[in-house]
N, C-alpha and C positions, 0 to 999 in steps of 0.2 A: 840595534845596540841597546844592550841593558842598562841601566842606570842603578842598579844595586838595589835596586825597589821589588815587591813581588810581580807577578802581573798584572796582580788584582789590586793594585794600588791604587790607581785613578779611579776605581768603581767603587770607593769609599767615602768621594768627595760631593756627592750628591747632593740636594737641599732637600731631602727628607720624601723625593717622589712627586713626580710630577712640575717639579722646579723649571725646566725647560733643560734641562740639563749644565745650570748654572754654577756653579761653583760657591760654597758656603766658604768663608774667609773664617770665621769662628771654629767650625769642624776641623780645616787646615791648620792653624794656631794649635789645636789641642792635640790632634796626629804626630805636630813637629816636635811638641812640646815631650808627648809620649817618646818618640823616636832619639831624641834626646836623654830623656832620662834613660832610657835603656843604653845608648850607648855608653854614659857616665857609668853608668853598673858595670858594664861590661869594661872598664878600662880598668875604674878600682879593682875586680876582681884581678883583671889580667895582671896587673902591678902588684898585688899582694901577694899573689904568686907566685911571680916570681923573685922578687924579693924575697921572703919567706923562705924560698924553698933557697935561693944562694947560702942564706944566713944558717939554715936549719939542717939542711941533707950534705953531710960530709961525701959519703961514696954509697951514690942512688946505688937502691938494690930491690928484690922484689917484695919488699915488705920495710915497714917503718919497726925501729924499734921504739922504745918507751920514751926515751930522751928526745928524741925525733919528734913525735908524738907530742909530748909537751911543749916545744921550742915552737914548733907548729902554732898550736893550739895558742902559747900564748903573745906572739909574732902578729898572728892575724887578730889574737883582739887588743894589740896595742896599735896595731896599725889603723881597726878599725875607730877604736878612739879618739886619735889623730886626725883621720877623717873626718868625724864627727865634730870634731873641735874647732877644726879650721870653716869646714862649712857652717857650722855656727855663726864663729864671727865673719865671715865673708858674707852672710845671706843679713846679721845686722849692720854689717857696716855701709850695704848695700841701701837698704832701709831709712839710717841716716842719713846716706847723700838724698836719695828721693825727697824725704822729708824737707830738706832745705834746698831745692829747686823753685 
């Protein structure tokens, strides 16, 4: 049974060769960490898109015209803005609470 992982997944977790074949807890952290932001990229993209495209393409056809084009263009970078904005204050407000722990 696959787990949605490559094959070569576990042979990435190594201690740098020679470990006994023990498992690094730091390399695992920064893989998870990676694997995560990837997946966050990949959600924003897939939500921008389609939002954008509801909001922008009245009747898909095999070409955009200009208006399309623009609505587009400026859809994805208000959206990406928004993005930006919220994870601003979500990453300081994040920071505050740490802070007073």
């Amino acid at each position: 049974m696959e787990s949605g992982f490559g094959s070569d997944f576990g042979a990435d977790f190594g201690s740098g060769g020679g470990g006994g074949g023990k498992l690094d807890p730091g390399l695992i952290m920064e893989q998870v960490k990676v694997q995560i932001a990837v997946a966050n990229a990949q959600e924003l993209l897939q939500r921008m898109t389609d939002k954008c495209f509801r909001k922008c393409i009245g009747k898909p056809g095999g070409a955009l015209d200009n208006s399309e084009q623009k609505c587009i263009a400026m859809c994805m970078d208000r959206y990406m803005d928004a993005w930006n904005t919220v994870s601003r204050a979500y990453n300081s407000r994040l920071q505050r609470e740490r802070a007073n722990m």
